[in-house]
Structure formats: C-alpha cells, structure tokens
VOGUKOL-398886 format. One record per atom (N, C-alpha, C): residue in one letter; x, y, z. Coordinates in steps of 0.1 Angstrom, whole numbers, padded with zeros to 4 digits, always signed. Layout:
aXYZ;...
# end
This chain:
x+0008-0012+0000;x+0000+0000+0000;x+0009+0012+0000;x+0004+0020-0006;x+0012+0036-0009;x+0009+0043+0003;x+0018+0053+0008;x+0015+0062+0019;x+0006+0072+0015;x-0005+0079+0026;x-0015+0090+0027;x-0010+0098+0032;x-0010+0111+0028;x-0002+0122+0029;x-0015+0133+0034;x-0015+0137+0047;x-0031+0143+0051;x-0023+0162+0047;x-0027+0166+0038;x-0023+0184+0038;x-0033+0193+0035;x-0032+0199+0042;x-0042+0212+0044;x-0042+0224+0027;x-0052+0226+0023;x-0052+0233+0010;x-0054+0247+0015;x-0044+0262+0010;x-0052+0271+0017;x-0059+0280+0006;x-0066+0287+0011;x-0079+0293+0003;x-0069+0300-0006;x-0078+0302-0020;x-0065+0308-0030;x-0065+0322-0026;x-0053+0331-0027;x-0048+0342-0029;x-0055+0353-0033;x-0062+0350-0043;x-0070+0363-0053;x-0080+0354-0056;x-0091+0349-0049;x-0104+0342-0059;x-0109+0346-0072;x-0107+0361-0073;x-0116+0367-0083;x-0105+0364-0097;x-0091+0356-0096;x-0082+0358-0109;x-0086+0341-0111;x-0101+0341-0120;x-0105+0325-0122;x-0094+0324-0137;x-0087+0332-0141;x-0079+0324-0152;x-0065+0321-0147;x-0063+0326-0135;x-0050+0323-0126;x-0041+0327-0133;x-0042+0337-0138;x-0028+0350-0146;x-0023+0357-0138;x-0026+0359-0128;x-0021+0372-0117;x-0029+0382-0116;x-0038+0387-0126;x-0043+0397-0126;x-0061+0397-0129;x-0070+0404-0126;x-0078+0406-0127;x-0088+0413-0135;x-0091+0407-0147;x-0093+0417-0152;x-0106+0411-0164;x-0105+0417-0177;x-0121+0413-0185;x-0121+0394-0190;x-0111+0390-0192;x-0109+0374-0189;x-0115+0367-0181;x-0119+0372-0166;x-0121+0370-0154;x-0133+0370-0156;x-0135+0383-0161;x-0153+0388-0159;x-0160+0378-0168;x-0154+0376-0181;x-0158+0366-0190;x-0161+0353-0188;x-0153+0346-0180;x-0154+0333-0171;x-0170+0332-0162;x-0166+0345-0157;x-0184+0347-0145;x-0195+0345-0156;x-0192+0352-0170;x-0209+0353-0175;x-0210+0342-0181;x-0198+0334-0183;x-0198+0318-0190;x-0200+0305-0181;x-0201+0314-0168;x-0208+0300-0154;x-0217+0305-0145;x-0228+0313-0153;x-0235+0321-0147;x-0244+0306-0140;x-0247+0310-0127;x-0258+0299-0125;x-0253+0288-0119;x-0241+0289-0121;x-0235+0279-0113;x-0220+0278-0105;x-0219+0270-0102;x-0206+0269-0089;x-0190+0276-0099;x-0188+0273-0110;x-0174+0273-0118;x-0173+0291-0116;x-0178+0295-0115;x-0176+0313-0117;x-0175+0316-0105;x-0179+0313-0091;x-0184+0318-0079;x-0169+0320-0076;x-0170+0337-0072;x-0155+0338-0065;x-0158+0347-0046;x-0170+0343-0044;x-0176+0347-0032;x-0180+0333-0025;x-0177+0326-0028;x-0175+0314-0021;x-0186+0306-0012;x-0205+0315-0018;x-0217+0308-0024;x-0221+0298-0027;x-0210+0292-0036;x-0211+0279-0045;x-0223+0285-0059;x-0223+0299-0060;x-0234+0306-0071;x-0225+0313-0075;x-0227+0316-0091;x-0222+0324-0099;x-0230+0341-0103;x-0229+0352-0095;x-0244+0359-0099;x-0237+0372-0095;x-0246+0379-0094;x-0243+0396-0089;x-0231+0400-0081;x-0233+0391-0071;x-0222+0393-0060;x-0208+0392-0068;x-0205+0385-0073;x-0191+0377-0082;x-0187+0388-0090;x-0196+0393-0092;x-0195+0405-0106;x-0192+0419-0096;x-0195+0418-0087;x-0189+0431-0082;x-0180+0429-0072;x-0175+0415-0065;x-0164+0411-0063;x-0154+0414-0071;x-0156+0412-0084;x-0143+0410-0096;x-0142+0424-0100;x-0152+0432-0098;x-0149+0448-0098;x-0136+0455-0089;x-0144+0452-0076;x-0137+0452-0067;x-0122+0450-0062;x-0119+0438-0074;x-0104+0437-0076;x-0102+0435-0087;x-0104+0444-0095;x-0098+0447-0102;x-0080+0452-0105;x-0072+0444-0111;x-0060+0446-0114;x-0052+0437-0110;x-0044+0440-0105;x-0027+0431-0106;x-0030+0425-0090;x-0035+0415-0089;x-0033+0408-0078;x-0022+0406-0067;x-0029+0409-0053;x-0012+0413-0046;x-0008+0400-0039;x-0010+0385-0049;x-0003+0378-0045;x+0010+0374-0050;x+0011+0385-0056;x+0029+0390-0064;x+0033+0376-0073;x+0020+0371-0080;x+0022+0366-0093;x+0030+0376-0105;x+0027+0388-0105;x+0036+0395-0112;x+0031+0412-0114;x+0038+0419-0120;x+0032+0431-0118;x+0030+0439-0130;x+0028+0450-0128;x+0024+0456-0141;x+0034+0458-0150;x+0030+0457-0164;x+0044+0462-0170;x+0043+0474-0173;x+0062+0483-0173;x+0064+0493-0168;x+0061+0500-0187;x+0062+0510-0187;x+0065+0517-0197;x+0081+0523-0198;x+0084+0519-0209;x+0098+0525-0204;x+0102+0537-0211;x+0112+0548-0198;x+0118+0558-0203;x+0117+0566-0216;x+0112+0575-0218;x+0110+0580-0236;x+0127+0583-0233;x+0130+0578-0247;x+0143+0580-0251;x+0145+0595-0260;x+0157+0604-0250;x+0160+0617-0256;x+0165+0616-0272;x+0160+0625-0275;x+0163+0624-0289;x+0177+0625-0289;x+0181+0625-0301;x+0200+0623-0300;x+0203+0638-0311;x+0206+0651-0307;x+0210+0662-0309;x+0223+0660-0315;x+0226+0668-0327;x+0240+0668-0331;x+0245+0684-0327;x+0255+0683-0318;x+0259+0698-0314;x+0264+0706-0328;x+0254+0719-0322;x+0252+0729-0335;x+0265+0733-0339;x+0266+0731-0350;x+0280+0734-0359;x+0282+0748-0360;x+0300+0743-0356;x+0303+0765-0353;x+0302+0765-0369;x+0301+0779-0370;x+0301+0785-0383;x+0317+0786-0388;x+0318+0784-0400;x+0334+0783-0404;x+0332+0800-0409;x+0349+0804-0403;x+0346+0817-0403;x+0350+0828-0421;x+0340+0831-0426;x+0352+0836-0439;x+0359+0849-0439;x+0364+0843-0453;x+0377+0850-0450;x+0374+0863-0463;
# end
C-alpha cells in the first residue's frame, strides 16, 4: 500500500483571478458570465455564480497582490540624439 499524505489546501490568494494569470481583469469577468448559474464562476464562495461575483471581480480589479507578477512598466521615452550645433566656419 502507498503512503497518505493528510495536507491542508489554503484558500486561494486572489479568488476573483479565475484564469489564474495574476491579474484581474475582463478574462475573469468573461469566465463569471460563461458560469453564470452555477458553482465554476463563484468567487464569493456561495457555490453561485451571480451579482455578488460580478462586483467582487470589480472590486479587484487589477494586478493581484499575490505577487504573481506586476504591471508592465513603460519605459523611459528616449532623448532624442542632438548633433551639437555646428560652429560656423569663419570667412575670409
């Protein structure tokens, strides 16, 4: 006989990230109106899929702070590249 291993599950991190991306967002919302009615959408923990879920997943909206990952940054606008103004050659 194989050994039983008794471990405790803990409640997930961000219920409302049902595509488990880290983030919160219209994917999520999408999931709730595609399990409307039933247990697969419920992130209020009901065992229903319905109003409540939908303004749960409002409610967290964005980057989930179980540091799955974070926003991506924009980066730095790059200075244009100046050619220093040419002395005048002097005539003669």
């Amino acid at each position: 006989m194989g050994m039983m291993r008794n471990f405790e599950l803990s409640a997930p991190t961000c219920p409302a990230d049902l595509t488990h991306d880290g983030v919160v967002d219209v994917s999520d919302f999408l999931q709730i109106i595609a399990n409307w009615d039933s247990p697969f959408g419920d992130v209020t923990g009901d065992d229903r899929t319905d109003v409540s879920d939908i303004l749960t997943t409002i409610a967290n909206w964005g980057v989930c702070s179980a540091g799955f990952r974070e926003l991506p940054r924009r980066p730095a606008p790059s200075k244009p590249k100046h050619k220093s103004p040419s002395k005048p050659t002097p005539r003669k």
